[in-house]
N, C-alpha and C positions, 0 to 999 in steps of 0.2 A: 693669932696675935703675933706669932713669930714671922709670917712673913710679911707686915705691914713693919715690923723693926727692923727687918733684915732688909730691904726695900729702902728704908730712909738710908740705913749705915750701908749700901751699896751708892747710893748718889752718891753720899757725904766722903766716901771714899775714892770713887773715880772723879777725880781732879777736872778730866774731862767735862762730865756732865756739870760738874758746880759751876765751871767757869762760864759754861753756855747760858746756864739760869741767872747768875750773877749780869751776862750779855744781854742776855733777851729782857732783861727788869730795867736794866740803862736806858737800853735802846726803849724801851717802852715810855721811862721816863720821860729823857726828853724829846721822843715823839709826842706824848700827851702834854709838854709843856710849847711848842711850837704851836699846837693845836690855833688859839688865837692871835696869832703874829702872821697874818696869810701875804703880807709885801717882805717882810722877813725871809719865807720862807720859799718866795716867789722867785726872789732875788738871791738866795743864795743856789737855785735851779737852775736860773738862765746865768749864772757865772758856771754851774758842773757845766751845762751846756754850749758854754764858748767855750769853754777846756776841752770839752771832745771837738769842736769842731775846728780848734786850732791842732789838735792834733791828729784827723785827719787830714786837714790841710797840708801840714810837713808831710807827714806820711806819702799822702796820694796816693789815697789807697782806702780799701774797705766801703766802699760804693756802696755794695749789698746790706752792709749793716745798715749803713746809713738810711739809706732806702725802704728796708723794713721797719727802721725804728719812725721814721714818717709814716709810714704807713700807719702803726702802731699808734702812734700820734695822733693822726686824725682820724682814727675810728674813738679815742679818748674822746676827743674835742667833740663830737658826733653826740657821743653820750654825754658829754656836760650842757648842750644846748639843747639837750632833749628832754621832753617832759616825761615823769615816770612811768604816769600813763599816757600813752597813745593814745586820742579818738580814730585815729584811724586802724589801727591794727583791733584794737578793743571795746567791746561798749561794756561799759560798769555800771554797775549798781549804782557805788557811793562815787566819792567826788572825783570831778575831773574836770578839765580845761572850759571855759563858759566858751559859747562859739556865736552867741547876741551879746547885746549890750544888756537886755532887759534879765539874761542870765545873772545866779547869783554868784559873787565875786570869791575866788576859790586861789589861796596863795600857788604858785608857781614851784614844783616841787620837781627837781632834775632825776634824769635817772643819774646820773654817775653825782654824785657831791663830790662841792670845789674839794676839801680836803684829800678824798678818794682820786680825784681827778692830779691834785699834785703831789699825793705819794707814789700814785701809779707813773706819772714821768718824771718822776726822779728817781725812780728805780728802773726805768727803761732809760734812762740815760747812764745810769751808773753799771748794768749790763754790757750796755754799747759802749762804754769807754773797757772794760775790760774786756771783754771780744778784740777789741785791738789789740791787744798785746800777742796774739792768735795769729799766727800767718795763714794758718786754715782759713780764716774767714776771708781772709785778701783773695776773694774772686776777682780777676780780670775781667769788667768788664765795660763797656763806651757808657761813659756815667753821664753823656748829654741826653742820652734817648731817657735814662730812667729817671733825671728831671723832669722832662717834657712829660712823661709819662704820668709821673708823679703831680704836677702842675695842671691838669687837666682832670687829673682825679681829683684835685680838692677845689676846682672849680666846678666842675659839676657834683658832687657832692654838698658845697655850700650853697649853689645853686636850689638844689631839693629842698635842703635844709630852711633857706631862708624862706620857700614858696612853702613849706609847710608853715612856719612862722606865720606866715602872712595871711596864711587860708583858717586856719584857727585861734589868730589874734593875740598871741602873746610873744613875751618878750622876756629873754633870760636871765635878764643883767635888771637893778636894780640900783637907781641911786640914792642916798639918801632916805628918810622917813617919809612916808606917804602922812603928811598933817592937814588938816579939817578947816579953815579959818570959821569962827562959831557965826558970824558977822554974814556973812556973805555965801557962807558953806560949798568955797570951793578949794580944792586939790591945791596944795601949796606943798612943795619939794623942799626939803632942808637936809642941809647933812647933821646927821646925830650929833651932837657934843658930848661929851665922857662928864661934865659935870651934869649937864640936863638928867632928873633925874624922872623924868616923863619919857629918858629911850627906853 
């Protein structure tokens, strides 16, 4: 018993660790309060994101971050346009991608979720803006080839991507509510309303 009290009164006493547990329950907080605000959250990403990239603009410098952090990027975006399961890497038991039409209709399940997809680059943009402050990372180098470079890789990459797409029939994005008309029973598109209480 005494080391489960002596344990609590050593937290309770290094100021240290309380102040990180008091950090980590904040930050947790309004991470799980962001959770459904995803143009909120979206948008306050791509503003961290002009902020690094206006500050390597003054700078002119740090190519390599940059470069990695694309790269980084589109191996995210890779896994947000991909479905959990592979048919082609995997054949499953249970459910997975329909590849006929007379197949039965099986929701569309990403490997990386959006959420996971926009915490992960906003914490790789919030790395690469601190990396700059780093003179170590200002490699010298002709930042036009590692465009080029970089620009070709995410053509042929989205390339693949979309011919997978194509080859197994689905589609990542999602507008609106898929609704039934009872009359006629076809496929009618609608965006959800927040009073409708049938979303």
């Amino acid at each position: 018993m005494e080391g489960v009290s002596g344990g609590a009164s050593d937290a309770s006493a290094n100021p240290l660790a309380k102040w990180r547990i008091e950090f980590s329950r904040a930050f947790q907080y309004y991470l799980d309060r962001s959770t459904p605000q995803p143009v909120g959250r979206w948008l306050g990403t791509a503003g961290l994101a002009l902020i690094y990239a206006l500050r390597c603009y003054y700078l002119k410098g740090f190519y390599i971050v940059s470069y990695a952090l694309g790269i980084y990027l589109l191996n995210l975006l890779i896994g947000f346009l991909s479905p959990k399961v592979d048919p082609e890497l995997e054949v499953m038991d249970g459910p997975s991608l329909p590849t006929k039409g007379s197949d039965e209709f099986k929701p569309f399940i990403r490997r990386l979720p959006e959420f996971k997809f926009w915490y992960s680059t906003t914490k790789a943009f919030c790395i690469a803006f601190c990396m700059t402050f780093f003179s170590v990372f200002d490699v010298p180098v002709f930042w036009p080839i590692l465009l080029c470079y970089w620009i070709v890789l995410f053509v042929l990459t989205m390339k693949r991507q979309i011919l997978h797409m194509i080859k197994y029939k689905y589609v990542p994005f999602s507008i609106g509510k898929q609704l039934y008309n009872q009359s006629r029973l076809e496929l009618v598109r609608t965006p959800c309303d927040d009073d409708d209480w049938n979303c």
